[in-house]
C-alpha positions in Angstrom: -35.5 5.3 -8.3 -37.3 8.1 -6.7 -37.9 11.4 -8.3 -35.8 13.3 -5.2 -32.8 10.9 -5.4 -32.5 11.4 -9.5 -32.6 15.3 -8.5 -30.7 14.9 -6.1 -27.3 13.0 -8.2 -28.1 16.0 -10.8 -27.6 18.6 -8.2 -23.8 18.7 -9.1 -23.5 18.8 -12.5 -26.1 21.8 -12.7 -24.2 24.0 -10.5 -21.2 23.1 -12.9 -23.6 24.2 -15.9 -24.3 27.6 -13.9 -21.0 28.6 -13.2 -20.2 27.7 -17.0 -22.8 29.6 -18.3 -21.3 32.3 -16.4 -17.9 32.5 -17.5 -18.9 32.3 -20.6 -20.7 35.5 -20.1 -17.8 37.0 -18.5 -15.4 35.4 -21.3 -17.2 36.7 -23.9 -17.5 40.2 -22.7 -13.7 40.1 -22.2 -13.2 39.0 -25.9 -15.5 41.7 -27.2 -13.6 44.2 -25.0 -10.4 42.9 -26.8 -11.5 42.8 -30.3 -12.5 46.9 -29.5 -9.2 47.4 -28.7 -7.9 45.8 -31.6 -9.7 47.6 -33.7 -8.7 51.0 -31.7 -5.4 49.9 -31.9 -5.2 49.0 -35.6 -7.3 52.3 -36.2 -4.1 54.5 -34.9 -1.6 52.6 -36.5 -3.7 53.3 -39.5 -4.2 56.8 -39.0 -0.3 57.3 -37.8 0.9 56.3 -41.3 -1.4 58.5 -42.6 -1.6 61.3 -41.6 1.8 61.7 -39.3 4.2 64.1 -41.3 7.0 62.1 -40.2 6.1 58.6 -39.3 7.4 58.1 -35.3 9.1 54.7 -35.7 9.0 54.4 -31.6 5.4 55.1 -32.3 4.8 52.6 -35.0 6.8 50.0 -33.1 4.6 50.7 -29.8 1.1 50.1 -31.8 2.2 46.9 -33.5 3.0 45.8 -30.5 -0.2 46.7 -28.8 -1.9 45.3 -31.8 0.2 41.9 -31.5 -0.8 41.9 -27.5 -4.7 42.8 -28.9 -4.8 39.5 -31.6 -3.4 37.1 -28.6 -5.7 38.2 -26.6 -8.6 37.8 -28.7 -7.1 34.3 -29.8 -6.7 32.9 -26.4 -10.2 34.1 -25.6 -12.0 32.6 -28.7 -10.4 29.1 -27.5 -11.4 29.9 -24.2 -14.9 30.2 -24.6 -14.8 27.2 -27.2 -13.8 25.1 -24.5 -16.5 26.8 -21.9 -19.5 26.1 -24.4 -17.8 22.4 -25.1 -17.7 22.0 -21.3 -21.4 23.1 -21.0 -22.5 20.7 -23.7 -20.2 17.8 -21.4 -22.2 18.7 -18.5 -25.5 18.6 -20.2 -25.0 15.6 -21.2 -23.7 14.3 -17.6 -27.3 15.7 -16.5 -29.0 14.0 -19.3 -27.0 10.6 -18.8 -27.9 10.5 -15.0 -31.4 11.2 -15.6 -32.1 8.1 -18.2 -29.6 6.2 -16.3 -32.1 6.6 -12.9 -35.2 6.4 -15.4 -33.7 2.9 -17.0 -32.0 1.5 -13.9 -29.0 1.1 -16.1 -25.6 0.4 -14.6 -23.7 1.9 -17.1 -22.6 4.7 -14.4 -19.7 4.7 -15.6 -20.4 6.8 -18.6 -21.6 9.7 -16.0 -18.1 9.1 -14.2 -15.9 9.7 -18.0 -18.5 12.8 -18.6 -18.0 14.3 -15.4 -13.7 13.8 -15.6 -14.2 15.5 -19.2 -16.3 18.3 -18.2 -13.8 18.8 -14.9 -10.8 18.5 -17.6 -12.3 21.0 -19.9 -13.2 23.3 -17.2 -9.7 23.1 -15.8 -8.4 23.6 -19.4 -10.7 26.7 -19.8 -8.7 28.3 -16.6 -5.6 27.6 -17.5 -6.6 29.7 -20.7 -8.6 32.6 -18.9 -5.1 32.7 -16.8 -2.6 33.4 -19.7 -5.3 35.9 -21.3 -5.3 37.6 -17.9 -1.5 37.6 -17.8 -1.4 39.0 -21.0 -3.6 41.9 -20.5 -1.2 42.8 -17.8 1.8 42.1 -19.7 0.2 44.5 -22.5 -0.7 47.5 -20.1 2.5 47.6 -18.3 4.7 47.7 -22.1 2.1 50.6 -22.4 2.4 52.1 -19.4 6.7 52.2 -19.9 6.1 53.0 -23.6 4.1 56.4 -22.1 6.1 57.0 -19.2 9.5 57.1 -21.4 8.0 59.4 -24.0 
């Protein structure tokens, strides 16, 4: 096979490996964002026992929730961007696999076909993760948000 047509069939999956690359940039400054707030969180709830003459209970209540909200978060952002790198290693490999497969003139495309459905897969499972962090951000600023307005 020609050098432009083995470029060519890898166009595809390298774009895939760009915009993975790039959520997991963008997942992982979300996580680090969210393990700061857990620790800001956790660092008043602290700090409330401590030093509040008379523990508010409302108070206490309201940062264990926000810490609950913080260690979801965080959790379904790890598994987030476990997913992201395994889909970047699913791609590479799809690369890889059409490269020798061009190189060999092996017929075995089916192998790029089942790496290309897992990488889509993966990426769609990544979303679906991305989506119920995202929700739960939300879900945690407006319980703040009523917690503060009702004070």
């Amino acid at each position: 096979m020609a050098l432009p047509t083995i470029l060519s069939d890898m166009f595809a999956p390298a774009v895939l490996v760009s915009a993975c690359g790039s959520l997991i940039l963008t997942t992982s400054q979300r996580l680090s964002r969210s393990v700061e707030r857990q620790r800001d969180v956790a660092h008043s709830l602290r700090h409330h026992k401590r030093h509040a003459p008379a523990p508010d209970p409302a108070e206490q209540a309201h940062l264990k929730l926000q810490l609950s909200f913080a260690a979801r978060r965080a959790r379904l952002l790890q598994q987030a961007m476990t997913v992201l790198h395994l889909t970047l290693g699913v791609f590479i490999a799809s690369i890889l696999s059409i490269g020798v497969f061009e190189l060999t003139h092996s017929t075995a495309t089916w192998a790029v076909s089942v790496l290309s459905v897992l990488g889509a897969g993966l990426l769609l499972y990544a979303s679906v993760l991305l989506i119920r962090e995202s929700r739960l951000a939300v879900a945690d600023v407006a319980e703040e948000t009523a917690y503060l307005l009702g004070i």
